[in-house]
Structure formats: C-alpha cells, structure tokens
N, C-alpha and C positions, 0 to 999 in steps of 0.2 A: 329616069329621074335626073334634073341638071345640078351637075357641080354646083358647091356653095359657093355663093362669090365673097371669097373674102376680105377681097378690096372696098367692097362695099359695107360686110361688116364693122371692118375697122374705122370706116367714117364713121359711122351710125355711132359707135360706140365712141371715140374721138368727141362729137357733135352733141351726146349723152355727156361726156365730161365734163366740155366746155360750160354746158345747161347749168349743170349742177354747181361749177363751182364759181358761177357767175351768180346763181340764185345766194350762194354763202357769204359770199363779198359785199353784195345788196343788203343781206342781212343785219352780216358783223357790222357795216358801216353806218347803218340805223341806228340800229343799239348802242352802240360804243358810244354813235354823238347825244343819246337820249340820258345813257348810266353811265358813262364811263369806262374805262376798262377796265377793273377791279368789279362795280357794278354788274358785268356777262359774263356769263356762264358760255363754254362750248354748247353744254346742252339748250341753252336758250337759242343762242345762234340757230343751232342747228332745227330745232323746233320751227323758228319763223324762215326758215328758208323752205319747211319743208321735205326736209331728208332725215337720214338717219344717223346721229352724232358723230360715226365713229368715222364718218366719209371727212370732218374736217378733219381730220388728224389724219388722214390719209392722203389729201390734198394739198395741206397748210402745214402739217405737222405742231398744230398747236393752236391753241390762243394767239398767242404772241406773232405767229409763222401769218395770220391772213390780216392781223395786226397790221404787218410790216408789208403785206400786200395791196390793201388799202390802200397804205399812204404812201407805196412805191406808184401807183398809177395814177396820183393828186400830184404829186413831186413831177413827176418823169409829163405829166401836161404841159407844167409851168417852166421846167427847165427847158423842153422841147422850144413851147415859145420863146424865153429869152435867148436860147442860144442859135435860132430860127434870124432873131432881128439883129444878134450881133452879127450872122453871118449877109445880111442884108447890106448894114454898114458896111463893113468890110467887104465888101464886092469889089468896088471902086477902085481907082491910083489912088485918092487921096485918103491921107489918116482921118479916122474917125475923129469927130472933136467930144470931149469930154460929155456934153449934156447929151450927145445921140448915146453915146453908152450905158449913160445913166437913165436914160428913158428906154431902153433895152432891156434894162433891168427892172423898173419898177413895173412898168404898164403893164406888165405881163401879174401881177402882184396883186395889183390894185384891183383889176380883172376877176381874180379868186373873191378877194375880199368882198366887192360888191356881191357874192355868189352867182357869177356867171358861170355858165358851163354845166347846171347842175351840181354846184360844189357848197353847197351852203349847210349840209352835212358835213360836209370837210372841217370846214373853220371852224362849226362848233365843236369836232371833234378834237384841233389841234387847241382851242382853247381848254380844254377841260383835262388834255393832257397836259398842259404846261403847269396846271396847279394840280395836276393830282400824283404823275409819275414823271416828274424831271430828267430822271437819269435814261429813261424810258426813250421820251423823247429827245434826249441826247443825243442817243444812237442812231434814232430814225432820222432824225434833223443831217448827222453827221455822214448818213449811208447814201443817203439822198440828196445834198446840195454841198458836201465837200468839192466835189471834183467842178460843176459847174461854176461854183466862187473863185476859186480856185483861177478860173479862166477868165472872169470878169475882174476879176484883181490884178491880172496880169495885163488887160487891155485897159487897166489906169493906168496903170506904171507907164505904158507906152506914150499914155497922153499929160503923164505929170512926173516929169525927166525930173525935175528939183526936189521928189519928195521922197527919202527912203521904203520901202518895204513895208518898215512899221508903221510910218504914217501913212501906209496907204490901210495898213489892216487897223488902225485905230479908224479912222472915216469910214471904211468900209464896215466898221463893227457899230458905228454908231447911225450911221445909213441906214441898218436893218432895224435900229428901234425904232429911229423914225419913223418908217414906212408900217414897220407893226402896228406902234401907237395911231398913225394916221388909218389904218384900218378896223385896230379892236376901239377906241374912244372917238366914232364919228360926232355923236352925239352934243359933246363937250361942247367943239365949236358953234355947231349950228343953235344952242342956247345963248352963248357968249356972243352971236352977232345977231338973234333976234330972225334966224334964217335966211340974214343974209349970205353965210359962208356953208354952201350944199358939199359936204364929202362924198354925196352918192354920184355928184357929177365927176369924172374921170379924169375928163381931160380939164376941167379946173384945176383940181389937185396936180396936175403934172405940172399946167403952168405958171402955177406956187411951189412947188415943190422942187423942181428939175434949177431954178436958179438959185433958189437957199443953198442947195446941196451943192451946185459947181461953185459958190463962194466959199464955202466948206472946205472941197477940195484942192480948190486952188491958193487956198492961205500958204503961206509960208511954211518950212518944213522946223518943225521943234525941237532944238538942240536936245542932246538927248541930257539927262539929270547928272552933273559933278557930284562923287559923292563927298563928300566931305570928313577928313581925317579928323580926331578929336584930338584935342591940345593937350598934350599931356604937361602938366606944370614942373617945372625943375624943386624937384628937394632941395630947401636950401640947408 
C-alpha cells in the first residue's frame, strides 16, 4: 500500500479553503450591497454561499471581520492603481507637475465609480454604508486609504513649496468630495445640460476636472486666523 501524500493533501485542503472562502466574500458582498450591513445575518451570508454558518466565523471571525475583507480588496485595487501611476510619474529626473499627480489620483476613482472591474457591488455598498454605519465606515475608510493619502499629500507638498501642510489637507479634503460628488450625482449634470455634459465619459471628466482642481491648488496659501482679544473697558 503507498504512503499518503501529504503534500498533496495539504493543497487539496489549502485549494478546499480558498473555495470556500472566496464563495463567502461573493456572498457577503451581494447581500451587504442588496440590505445593508445591519440588514445580513452570518447565517444568510452563509446560506447563499453555500456552507455551513459556523465556517464564517472561522475564517472572518465575524460579520464585521469579511466586512472589512470585502472592502480591503475594493481599496487595495484602487490604491494599487494609484500608487502603480504615481510610481510611473516618478520614474523620470524630472519632478512630477501637479496635474500628472492629480490624475494619479482620481482616474483610478473615477474607474470604480463608472463600475469597471466588476465593482459596482462595491459602490453600492460604500453608498449604503456611508448612511447607515458612519463610524463603521470610518474605520474601513481610515484602515484602507490612510497610508496611501498619506503619500499623495506628501507628493503635493513636493509640487506646491508655498502652501503649508494644512493647506495641502484642506484641498486635499475637499478634492475627495469633489471626486465623490462627481461620481455619486452623475445624473445632476447630464439633466442641467440636456446631455450635453456625459459623466460616464472618464477622460471628459479628467479634462474638466484635473484643471479646476490644479487652480484650486495652486491658489495662494491662507493666512492662518488672528484670534482676537476682547476689550475689556476700563472702570471708571
């Protein structure tokens, strides 16, 4: 009789994992974007995957744990590609100019939003948590794209010598609504110009978009606020 091969087992069983918690992730990702995350149950999850409930909490450790799984491999796409074209730019001897960094940033954004990739589960997903679990997605937001911003904030500062810190994280915080809004409110426009103005076109939107935001950035840096003592009157 021949030995067991147990190198071989351990793929099989390995390849059995991966199955199973690839079918759970398909799942929770469905549901979540259909109900919500308060809306699913493990047990529903687990029902439409397939398996037996107790394997997500074995796998995910939770609701929450395939949650943050989900939307760690939506994130880790997107930051892949931005941080893919920043290192693109940056190749060269010459410093990046302001709008290649900023088109670094968005296009890879814009790309989600249109639902390319398969991601159009995604976005309805992060829409439904941004009004249902705030604090929630606080966390995912901050686990997920702290460190990338992080790094794109640091490659403005390189290209806008005149503006402090804070004015880079005030633009840079109001950059993100922009590009949000221009993604969750396509609609607005293209009624306001009778369809003339298409947001599903990409590279339209960048080149609208990519010059508003370098005059944005390249404004003047704003003193910061004097605060102002109050006068106290003399007793007479």
């Amino acid at each position: 009789m021949p030995p067991p091969n147990r190198l071989n087992d351990a793929t099989a069983t390995r390849a059995s994992d991966q199955e199973t918690s690839e079918k759970l992730i398909a799942a929770a990702e469905r549901l979540f974007a259909e109900h919500g995350y308060s809306g699913v149950s493990v047990r529903m999850i687990a029902a439409a995957a397939g398996v037996n409930w107790s394997l997500l909490g074995y796998y995910f450790r939770g609701k929450e744990g395939i949650l943050s799984e989900v939307y760690r491999r939506h994130c880790g796409e997107l930051n892949s590609a931005r941080m893919r074209s920043l290192q693109e730019i940056r190749s060269g001897s010459r410093r990046p100019e302001l709008e290649e960094i900023l088109s670094a940033f968005i296009r890879p954004a814009l790309a989600v939003a249109r639902g390319q990739n398969g991601q159009t589960d995604f976005i309805r997903l992060r829409a439904i948590l941004a009004a249902e679990n705030s604090a929630l997605l606080d966390k995912l937001v901050a686990e997920n794209f702290d460190l990338s911003s992080t790094t794109f904030i640091d490659a403005l500062r390189e290209c806008l010598p005149h503006l402090t810190r804070d004015d880079i994280l005030w633009r840079f915080h109001f950059m993100l609504g922009t590009i949000y809004y221009t993604a969750s409110g396509p609609h607005r426009i293209r009624e306001f110009s009778n369809g003339r103005c298409d947001p599903a076109d990409i590279e339209e939107n960048l080149r609208q978009l990519i010059p508003f935001l370098s005059a944005a950035f390249r404004a003047p840096s704003v003193k910061p606020r004097r605060s102002v003592k109050p006068i106290h009157k003399r007793k007479s």
